[in-house]
BAKE-379557 format. One record per atom (N, C-alpha, C): residue in three letters; x, z, y. Coordinates in steps of 0.05 Angstrom, whole numbers, padded with zeros to 5 digits, always signed. Example, Ala and Ser with C-alpha at 12.3 -4.5 7.8 and 13.67 -1.06 7.14 Angstrom:
REM BAKE-379557
ala+00264+00156-00114;ala+00246+00156-00090;ala+00264+00156-00066;ser+00257+00142-00045;ser+00273+00143-00021;ser+00258+00157+00001;
REM end
This chain:
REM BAKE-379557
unk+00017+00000-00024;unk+00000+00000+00000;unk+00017+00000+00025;unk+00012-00018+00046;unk+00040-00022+00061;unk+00025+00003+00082;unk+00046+00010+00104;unk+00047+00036+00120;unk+00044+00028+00154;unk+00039+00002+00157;unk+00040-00011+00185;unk+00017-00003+00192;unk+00012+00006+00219;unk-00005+00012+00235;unk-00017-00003+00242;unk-00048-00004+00252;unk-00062-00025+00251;unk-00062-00021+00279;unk-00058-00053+00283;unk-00060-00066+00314;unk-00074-00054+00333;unk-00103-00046+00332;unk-00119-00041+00347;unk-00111-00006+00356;unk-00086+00009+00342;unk-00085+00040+00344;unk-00063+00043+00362;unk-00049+00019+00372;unk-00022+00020+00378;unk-00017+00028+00404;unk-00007+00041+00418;unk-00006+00043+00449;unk+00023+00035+00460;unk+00029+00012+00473;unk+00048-00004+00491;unk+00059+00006+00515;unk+00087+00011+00518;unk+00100+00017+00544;unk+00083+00011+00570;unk+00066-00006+00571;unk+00049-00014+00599;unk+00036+00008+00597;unk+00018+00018+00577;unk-00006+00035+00581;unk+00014+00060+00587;unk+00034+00074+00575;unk+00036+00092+00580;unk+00051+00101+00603;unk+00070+00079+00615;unk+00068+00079+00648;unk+00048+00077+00658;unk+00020+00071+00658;unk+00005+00067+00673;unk-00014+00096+00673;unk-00010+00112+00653;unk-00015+00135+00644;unk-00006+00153+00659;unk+00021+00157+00661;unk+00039+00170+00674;unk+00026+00169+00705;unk+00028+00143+00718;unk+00021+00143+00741;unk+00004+00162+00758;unk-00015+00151+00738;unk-00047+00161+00737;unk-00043+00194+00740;unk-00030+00208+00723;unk-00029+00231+00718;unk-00017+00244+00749;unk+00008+00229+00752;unk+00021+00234+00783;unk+00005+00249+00806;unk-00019+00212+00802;unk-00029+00218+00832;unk-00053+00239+00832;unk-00056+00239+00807;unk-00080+00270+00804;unk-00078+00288+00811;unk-00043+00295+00803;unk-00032+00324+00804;unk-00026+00326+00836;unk-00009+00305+00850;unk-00004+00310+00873;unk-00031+00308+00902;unk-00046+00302+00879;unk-00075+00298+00905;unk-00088+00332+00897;unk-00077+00348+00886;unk-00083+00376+00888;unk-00066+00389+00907;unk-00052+00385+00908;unk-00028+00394+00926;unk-00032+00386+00965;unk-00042+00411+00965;unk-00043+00411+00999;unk-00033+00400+01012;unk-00041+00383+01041;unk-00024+00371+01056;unk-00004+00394+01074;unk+00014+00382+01073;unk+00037+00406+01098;unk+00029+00397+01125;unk+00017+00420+01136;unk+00020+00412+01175;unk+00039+00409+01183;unk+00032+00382+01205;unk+00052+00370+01229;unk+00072+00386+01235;unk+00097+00383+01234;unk+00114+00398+01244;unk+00116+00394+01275;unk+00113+00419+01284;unk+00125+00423+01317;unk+00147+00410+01325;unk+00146+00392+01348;unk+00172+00387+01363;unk+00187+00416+01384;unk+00202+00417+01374;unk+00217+00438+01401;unk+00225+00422+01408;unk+00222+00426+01442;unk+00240+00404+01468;unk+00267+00418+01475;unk+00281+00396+01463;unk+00316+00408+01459;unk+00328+00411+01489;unk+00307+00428+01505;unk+00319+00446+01532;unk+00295+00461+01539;unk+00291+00487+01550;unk+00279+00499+01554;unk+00273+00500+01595;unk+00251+00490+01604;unk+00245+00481+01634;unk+00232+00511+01638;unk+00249+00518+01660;unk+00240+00557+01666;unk+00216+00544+01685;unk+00226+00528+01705;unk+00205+00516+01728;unk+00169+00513+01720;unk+00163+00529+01729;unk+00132+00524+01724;unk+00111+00502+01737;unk+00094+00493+01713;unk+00088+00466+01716;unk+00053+00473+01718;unk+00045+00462+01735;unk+00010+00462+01739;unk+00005+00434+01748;unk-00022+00435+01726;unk-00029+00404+01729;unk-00054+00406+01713;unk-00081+00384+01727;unk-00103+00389+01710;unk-00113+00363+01688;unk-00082+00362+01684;unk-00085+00339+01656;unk-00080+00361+01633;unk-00097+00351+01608;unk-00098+00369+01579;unk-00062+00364+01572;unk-00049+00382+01551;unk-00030+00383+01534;unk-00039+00378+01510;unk-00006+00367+01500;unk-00020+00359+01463;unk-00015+00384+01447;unk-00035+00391+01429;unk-00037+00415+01412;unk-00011+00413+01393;unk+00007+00391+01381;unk+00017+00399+01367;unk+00044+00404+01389;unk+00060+00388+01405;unk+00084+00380+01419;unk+00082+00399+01448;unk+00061+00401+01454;unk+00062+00418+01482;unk+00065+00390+01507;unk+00069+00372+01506;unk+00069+00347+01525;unk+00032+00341+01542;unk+00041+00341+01568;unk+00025+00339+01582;unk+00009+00321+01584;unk-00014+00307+01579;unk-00023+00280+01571;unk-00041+00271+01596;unk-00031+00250+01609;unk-00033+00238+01629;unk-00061+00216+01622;unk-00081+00230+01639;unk-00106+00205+01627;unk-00101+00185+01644;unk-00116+00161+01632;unk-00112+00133+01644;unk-00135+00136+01667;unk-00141+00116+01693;unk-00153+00114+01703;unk-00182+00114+01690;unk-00194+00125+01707;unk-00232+00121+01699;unk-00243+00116+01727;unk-00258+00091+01722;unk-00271+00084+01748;unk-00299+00101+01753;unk-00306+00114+01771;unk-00318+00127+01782;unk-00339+00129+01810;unk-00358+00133+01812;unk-00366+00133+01840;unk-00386+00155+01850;unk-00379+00163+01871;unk-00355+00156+01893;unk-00331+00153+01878;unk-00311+00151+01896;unk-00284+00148+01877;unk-00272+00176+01880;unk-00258+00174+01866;unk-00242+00206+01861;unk-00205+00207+01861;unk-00204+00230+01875;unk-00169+00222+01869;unk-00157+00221+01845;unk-00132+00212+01843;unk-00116+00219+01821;unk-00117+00243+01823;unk-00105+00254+01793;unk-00103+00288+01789;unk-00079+00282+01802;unk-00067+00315+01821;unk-00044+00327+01826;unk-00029+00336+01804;unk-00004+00344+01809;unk+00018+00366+01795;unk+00031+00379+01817;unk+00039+00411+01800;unk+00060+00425+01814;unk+00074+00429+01798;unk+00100+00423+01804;unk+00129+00434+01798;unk+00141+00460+01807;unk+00152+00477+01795;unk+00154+00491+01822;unk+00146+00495+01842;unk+00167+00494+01860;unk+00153+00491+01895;unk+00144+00464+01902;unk+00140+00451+01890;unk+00140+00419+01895;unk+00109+00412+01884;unk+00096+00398+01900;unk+00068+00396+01901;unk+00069+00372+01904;unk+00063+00351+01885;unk+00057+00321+01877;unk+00028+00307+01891;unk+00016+00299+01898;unk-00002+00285+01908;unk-00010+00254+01904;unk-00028+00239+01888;unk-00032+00214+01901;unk-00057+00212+01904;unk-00061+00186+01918;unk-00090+00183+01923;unk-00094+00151+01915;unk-00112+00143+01904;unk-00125+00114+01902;unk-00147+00105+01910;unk-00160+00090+01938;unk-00184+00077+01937;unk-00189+00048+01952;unk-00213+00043+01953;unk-00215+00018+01949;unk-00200+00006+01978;unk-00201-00026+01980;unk-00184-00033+02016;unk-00203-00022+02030;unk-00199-00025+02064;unk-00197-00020+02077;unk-00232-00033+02083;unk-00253-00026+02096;unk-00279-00050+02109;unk-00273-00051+02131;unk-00294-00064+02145;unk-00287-00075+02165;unk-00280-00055+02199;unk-00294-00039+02195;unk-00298-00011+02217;unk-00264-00006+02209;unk-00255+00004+02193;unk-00226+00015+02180;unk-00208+00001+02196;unk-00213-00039+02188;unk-00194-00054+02191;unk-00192-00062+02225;unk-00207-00055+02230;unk-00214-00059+02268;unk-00196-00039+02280;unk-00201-00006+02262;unk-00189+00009+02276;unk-00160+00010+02270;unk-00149+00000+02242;unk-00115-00006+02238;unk-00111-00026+02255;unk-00120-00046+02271;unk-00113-00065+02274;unk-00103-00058+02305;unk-00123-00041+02319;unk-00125-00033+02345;unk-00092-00010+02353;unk-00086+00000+02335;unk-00068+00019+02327;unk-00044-00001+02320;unk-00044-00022+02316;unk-00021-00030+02301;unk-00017-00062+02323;unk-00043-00071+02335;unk-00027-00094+02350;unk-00021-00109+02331;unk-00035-00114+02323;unk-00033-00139+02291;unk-00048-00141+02270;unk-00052-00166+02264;unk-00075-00165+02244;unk-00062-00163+02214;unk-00080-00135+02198;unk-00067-00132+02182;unk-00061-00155+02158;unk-00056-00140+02143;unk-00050-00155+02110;unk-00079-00165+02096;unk-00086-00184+02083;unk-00111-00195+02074;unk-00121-00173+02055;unk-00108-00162+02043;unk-00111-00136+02025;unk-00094-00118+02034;unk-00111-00091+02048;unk-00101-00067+02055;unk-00103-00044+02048;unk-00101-00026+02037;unk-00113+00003+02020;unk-00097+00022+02034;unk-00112+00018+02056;unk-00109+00038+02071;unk-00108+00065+02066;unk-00119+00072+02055;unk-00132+00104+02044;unk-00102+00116+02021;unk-00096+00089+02008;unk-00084+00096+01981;unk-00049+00110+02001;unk-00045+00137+01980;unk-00017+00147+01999;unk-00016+00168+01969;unk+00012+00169+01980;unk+00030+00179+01959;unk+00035+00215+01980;unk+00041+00241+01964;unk+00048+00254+01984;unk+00069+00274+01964;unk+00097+00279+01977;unk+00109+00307+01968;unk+00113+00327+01984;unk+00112+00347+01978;unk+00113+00370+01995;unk+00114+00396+01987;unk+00134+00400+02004;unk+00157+00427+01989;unk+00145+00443+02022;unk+00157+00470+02009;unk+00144+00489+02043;unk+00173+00478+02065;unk+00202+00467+02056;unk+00213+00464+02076;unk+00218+00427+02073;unk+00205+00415+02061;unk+00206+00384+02066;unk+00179+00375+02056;unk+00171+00349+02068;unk+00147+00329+02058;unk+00155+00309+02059;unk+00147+00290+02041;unk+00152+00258+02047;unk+00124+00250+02042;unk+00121+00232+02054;unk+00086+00226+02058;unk+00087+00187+02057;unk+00080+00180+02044;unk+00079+00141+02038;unk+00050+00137+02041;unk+00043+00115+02069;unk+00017+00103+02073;unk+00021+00072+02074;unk-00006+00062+02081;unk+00000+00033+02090;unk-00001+00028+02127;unk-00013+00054+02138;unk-00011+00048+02161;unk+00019+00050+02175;unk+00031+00079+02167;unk+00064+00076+02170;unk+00083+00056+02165;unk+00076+00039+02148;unk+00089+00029+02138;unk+00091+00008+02157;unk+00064+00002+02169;unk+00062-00025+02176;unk+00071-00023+02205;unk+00070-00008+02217;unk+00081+00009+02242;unk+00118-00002+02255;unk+00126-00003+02226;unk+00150-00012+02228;unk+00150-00046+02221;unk+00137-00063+02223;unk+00135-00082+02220;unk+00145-00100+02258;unk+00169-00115+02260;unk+00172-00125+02283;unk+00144-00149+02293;unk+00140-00138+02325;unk+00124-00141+02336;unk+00134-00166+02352;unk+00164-00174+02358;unk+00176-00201+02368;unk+00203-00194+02362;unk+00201-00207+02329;unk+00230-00217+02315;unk+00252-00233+02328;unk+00271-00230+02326;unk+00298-00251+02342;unk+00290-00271+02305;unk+00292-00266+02287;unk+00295-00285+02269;unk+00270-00298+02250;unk+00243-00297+02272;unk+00221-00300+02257;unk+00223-00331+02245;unk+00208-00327+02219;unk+00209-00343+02193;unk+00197-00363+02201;unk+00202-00399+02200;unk+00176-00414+02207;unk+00176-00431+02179;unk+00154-00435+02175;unk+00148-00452+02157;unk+00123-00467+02169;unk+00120-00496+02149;unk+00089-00517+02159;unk+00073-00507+02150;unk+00069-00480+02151;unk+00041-00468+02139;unk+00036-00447+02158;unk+00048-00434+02176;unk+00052-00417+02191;unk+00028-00427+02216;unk+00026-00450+02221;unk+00004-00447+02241;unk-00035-00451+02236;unk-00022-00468+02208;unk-00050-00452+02200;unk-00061-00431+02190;unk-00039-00407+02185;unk-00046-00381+02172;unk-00052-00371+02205;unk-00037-00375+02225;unk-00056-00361+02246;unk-00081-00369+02260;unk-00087-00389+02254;unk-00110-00403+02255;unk-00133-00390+02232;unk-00132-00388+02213;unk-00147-00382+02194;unk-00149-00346+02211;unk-00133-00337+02219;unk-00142-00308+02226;unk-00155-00306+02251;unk-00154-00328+02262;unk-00172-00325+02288;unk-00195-00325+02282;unk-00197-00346+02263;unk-00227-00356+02259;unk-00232-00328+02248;unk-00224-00309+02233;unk-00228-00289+02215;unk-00246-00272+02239;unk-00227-00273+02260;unk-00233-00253+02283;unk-00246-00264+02299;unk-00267-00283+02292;unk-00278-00305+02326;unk-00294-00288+02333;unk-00304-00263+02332;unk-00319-00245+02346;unk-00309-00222+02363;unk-00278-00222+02363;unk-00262-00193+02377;unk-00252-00215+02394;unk-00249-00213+02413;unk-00235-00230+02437;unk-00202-00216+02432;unk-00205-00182+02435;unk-00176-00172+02436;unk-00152-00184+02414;unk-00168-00183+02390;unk-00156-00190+02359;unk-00142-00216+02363;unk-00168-00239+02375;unk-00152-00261+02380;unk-00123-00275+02398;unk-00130-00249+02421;unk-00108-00251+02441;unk-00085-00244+02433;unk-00090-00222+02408;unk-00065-00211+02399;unk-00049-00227+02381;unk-00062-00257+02382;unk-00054-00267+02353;unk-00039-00286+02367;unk-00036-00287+02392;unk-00010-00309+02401;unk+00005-00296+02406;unk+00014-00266+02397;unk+00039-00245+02405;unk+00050-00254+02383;unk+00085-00269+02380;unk+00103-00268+02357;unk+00095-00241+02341;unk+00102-00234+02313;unk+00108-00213+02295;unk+00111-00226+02273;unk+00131-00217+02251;unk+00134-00216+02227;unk+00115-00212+02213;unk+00102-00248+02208;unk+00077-00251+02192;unk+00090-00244+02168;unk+00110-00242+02145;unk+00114-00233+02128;unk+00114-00206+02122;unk+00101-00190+02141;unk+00102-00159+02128;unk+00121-00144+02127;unk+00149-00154+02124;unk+00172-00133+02125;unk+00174-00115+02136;unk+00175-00101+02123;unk+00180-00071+02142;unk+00207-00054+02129;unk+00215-00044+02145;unk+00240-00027+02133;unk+00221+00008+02132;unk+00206+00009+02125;unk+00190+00040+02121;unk+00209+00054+02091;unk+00211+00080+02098;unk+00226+00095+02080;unk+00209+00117+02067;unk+00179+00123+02084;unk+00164+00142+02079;unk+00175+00155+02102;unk+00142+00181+02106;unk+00141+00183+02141;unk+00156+00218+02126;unk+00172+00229+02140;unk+00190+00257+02135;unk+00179+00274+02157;unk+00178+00300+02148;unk+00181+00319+02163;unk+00189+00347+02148;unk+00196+00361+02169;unk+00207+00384+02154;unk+00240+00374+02164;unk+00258+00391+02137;unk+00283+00390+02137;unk+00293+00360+02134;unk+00316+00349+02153;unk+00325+00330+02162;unk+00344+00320+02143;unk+00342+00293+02131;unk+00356+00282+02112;unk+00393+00278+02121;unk+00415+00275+02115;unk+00444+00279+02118;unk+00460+00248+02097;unk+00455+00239+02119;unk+00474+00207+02105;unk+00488+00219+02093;unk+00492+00204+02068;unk+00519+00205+02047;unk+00513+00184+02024;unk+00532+00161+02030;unk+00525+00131+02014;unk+00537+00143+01986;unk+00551+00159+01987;unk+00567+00167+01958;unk+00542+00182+01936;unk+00525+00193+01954;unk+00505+00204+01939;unk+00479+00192+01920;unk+00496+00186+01899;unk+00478+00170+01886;unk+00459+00184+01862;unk+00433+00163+01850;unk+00412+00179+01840;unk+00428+00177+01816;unk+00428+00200+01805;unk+00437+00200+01772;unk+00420+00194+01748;unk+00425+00161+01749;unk+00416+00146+01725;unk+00427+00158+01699;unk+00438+00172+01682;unk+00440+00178+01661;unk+00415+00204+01658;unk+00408+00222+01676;unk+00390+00235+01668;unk+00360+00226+01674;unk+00355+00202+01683;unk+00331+00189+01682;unk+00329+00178+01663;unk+00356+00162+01645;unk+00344+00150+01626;unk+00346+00168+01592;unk+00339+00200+01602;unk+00334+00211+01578;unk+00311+00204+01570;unk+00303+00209+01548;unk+00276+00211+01530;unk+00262+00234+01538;unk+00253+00241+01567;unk+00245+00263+01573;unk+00208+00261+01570;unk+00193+00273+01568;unk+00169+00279+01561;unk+00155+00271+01590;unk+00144+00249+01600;unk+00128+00249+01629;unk+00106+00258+01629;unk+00116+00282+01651;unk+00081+00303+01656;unk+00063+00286+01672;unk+00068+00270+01690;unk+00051+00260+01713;unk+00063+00233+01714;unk+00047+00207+01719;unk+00053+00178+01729;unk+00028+00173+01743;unk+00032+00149+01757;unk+00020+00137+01769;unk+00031+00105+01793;unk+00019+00090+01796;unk+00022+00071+01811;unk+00004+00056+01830;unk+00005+00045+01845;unk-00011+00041+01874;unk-00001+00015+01892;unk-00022-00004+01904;unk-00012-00022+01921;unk-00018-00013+01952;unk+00002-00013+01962;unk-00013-00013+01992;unk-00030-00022+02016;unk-00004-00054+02014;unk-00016-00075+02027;unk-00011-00096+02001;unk-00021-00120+02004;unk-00018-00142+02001;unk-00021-00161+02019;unk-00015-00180+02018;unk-00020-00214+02028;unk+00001-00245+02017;unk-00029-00261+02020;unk-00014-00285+01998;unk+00002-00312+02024;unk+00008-00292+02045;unk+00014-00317+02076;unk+00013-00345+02072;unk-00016-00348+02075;unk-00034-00370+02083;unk-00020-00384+02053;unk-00018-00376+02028;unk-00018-00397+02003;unk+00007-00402+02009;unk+00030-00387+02021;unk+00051-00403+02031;unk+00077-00376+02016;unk+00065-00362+01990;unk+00079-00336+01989;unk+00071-00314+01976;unk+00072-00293+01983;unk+00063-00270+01984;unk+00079-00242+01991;unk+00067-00225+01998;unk+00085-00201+02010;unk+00070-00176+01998;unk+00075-00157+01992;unk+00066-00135+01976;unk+00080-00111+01978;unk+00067-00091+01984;unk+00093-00066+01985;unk+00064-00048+01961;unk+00079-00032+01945;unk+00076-00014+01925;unk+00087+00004+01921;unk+00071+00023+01900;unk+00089+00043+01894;unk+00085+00056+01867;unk+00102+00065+01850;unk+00106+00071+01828;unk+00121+00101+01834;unk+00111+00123+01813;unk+00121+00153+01821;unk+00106+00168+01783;unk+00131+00179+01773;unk+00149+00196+01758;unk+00151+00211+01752;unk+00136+00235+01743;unk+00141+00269+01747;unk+00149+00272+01718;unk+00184+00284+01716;unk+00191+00298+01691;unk+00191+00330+01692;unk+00197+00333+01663;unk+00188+00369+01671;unk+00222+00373+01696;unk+00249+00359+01700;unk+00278+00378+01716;unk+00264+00355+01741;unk+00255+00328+01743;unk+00261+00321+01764;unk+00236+00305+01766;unk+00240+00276+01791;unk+00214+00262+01796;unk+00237+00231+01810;unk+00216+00211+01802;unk+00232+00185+01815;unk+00203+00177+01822;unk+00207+00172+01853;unk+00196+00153+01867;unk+00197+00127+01872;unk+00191+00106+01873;unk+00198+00078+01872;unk+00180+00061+01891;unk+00180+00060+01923;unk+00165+00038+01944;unk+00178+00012+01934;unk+00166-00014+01921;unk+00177-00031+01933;unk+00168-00054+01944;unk+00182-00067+01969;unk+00168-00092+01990;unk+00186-00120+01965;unk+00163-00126+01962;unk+00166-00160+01948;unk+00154-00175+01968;unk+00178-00198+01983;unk+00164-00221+01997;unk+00179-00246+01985;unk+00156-00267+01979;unk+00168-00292+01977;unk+00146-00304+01990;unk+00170-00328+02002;unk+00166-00350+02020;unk+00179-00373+02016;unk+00156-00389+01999;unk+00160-00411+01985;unk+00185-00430+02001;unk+00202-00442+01979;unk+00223-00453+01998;unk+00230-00436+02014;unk+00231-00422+02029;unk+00250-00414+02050;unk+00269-00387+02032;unk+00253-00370+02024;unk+00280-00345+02010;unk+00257-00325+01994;unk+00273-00309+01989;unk+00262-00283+01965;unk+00272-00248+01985;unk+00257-00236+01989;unk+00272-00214+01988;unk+00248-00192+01975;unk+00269-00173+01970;unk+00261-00141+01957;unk+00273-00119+01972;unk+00263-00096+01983;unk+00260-00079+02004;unk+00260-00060+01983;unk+00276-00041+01963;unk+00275-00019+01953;unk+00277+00009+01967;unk+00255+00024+01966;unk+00263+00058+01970;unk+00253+00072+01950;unk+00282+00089+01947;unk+00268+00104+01916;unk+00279+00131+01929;unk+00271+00156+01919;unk+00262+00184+01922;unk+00262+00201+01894;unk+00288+00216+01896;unk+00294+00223+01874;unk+00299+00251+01876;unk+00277+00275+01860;unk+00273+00303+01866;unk+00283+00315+01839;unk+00310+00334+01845;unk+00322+00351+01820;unk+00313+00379+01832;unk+00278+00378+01807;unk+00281+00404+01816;unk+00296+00430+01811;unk+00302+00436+01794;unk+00320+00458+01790;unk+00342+00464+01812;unk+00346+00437+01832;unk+00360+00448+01849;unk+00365+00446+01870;unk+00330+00441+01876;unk+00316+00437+01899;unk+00344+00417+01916;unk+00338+00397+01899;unk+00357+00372+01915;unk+00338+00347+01914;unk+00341+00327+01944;unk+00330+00306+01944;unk+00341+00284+01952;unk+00346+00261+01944;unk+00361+00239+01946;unk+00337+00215+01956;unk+00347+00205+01974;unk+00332+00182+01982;unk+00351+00152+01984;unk+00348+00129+01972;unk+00361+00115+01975;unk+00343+00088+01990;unk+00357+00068+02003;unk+00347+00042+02007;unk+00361+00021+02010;unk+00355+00011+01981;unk+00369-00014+01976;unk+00347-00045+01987;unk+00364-00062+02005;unk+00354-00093+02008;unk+00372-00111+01999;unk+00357-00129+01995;unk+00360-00161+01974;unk+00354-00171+01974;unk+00363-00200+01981;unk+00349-00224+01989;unk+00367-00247+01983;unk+00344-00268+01973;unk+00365-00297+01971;unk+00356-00315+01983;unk+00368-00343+01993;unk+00342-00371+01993;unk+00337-00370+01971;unk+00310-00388+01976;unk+00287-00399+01952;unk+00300-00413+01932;unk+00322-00442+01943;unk+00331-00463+01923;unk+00361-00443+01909;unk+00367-00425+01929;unk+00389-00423+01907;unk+00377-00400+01875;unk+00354-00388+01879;unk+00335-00371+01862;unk+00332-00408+01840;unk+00318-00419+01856;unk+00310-00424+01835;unk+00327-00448+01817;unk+00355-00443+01823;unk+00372-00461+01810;unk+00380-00441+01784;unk+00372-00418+01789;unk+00382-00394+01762;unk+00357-00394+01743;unk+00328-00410+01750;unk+00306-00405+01738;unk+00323-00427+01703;unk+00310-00416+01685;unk+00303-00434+01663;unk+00287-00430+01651;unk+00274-00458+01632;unk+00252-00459+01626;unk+00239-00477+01632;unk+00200-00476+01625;unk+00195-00512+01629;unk+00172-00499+01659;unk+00174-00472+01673;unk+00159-00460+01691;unk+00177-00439+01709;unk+00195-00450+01719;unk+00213-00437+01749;unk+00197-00419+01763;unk+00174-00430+01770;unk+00173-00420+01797;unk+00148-00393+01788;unk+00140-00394+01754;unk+00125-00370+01737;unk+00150-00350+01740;unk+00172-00353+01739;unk+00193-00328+01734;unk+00197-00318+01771;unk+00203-00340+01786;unk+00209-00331+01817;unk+00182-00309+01819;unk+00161-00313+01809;unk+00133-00301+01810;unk+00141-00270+01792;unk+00167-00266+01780;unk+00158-00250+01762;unk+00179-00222+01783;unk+00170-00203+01792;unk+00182-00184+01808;unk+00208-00171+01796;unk+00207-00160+01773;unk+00225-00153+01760;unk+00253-00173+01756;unk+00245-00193+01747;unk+00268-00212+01742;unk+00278-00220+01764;unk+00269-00222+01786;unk+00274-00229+01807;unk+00296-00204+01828;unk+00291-00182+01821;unk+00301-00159+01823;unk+00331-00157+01804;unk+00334-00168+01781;unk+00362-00171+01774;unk+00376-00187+01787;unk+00363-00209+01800;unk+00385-00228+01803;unk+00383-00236+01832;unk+00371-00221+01852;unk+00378-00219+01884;unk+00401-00205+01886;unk+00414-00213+01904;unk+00442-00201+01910;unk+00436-00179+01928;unk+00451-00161+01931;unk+00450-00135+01949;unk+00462-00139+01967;unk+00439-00130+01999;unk+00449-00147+02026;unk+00456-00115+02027;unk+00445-00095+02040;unk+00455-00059+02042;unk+00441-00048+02028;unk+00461-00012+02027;unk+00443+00010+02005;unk+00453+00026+02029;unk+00432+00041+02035;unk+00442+00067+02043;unk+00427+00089+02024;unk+00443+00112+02023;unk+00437+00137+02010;unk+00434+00155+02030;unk+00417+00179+02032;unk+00412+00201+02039;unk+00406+00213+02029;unk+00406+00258+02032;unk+00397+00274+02019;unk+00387+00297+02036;unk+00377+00309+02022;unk+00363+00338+02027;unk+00372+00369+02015;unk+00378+00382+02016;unk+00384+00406+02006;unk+00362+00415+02011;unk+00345+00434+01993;unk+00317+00452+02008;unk+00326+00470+01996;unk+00341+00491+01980;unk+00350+00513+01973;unk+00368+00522+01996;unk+00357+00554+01999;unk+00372+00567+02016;unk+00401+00582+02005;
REM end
């Protein structure tokens, strides 16, 4: 009688790996999940932080909500740092009552898009720096020695008369020269303790570009305008809150097709721990054809359009640096 096992009793290396498996994920699906491990933040910030954005339950990181449109409109949330009291504000441009009265104040007709309202504010009990669009525009020359002309230039003041064919003053004011491009050299309006040139004093890029946890951001346009299809000019602002410090960032983007490129940097750089403030302002500017002999690609004038890129490769006309001490 032979002793061979019959076919149908036999069990094959497949089944009993697949056995095994099986058995695995049974046992380990009993087995409790382990909670999230905590991040500790590899430095301990003594400086006390108030802010009415939530923290994350497992990391302790401050969680910055995204905009929510709302009405009426509402400010951004604040932070405090220490002694240092953060501020922004966002709302809609400027109507027409607003724009009559910037205009009356300023001797010029503003920017086609103005947000007036929108302002950035810091303020320590012995310094403030305060960023608007009316300041800003304040410093805008009222009769340039090197005003810009281009063949578009007289119909962009034409188009603003007509804008204004009902103010007699508005229109009179519109055959006074000024820098239809917007430039302004504005640094933000100061008061308090008085800033101390020192070009040597520079912002320390290695501790901005840590992996630090951001308690507070935000960003904001002030003015705009597209000069008469012939351009555009834009001042903004971008602002930073880490738990040791804060970077501020205004910047004036004007292009003027064919004629040149410039960028108007001021950045504002707050170490709190040691109640130090750095203000710098870097300008940059090129002609238009020599920009766009560096463009490549089968769309030049999409990259001249692109702010950032345009910002690597303008040459640096001046920087000045300044600072603040607010510790006694």
């Amino acid at each position: 009688m032979s002793n061979r096992v019959p076919k149908y009793n036999r069990i094959d290396s497949f089944q009993i790996d697949a056995a095994r498996q099986m058995h695995q994920l049974t046992t380990s699906s009993r087995v409790p999940m382990r909670p999230p491990a905590l991040r500790t933040p590899e430095r301990e910030h003594k400086l006390p932080v108030s802010t009415d954005s939530p923290s994350c339950a497992s990391c302790g990181t401050v969680i910055t909500p995204g905009p929510v449109a709302t009405l009426p409109i509402k400010d951004t949330p604040s932070i405090k740092v220490g002694e240092f009291k953060i501020y922004t504000a966002r709302h809609p441009i400027l109507n027409a009552t607003e724009i009559d009265e910037f205009e009356s104040i300023l001797n010029l007709p503003v920017p086609e898009m103005i947000f007036g309202n929108n302002r950035v504010r810091i303020s320590h009990p012995r310094l403030e720096i305060d960023f608007c669009a009316l300041d800003a525009l304040k410093l805008v020359e009222s009769n340039p020695s090197n005003l810009i002309q281009v063949s578009y230039a007289s119909e962009w003041v034409k188009s603003r008369q007509h804008k204004h064919h009902n103010n007699s003053d508005v229109v009179l004011e519109m055959y006074k020269p000024f820098d239809w491009t917007y430039t302004t050299t504005y640094k933000g309006t100061v008061t308090g303790t008085a800033f101390t040139r020192d070009d040597e004093m520079k912002i320390p890029l290695e501790k901005l570009q840590r992996q630090d946890p951001i308690l507070f951001f935000d960003e904001m346009v002030l003015y705009e305008d597209e000069l008469g299809d012939n351009g555009i000019s834009v001042l903004s602002i971008k602002i930073r809150v880490m738990h040791s410090c804060l970077l501020l960032l205004q910047r004036l983007f004007v292009r003027v097709d064919n004629v040149l490129l410039r960028i108007f940097d001021t950045r504002v750089y707050i170490d709190f721990e040691n109640d130090l403030v750095i203000r710098e302002f870097k300008q940059q500017e090129i002609e238009y054809d020599k920009l766009f002999r560096l463009c490549t690609g089968n769309d030049p004038r999409k990259m001249m359009r692109d702010i950032n890129w345009c910002s690597q490769r303008l040459p640096v006309v001046k920087v000045e640096r300044e600072f603040a001490k607010l510790s006694i």
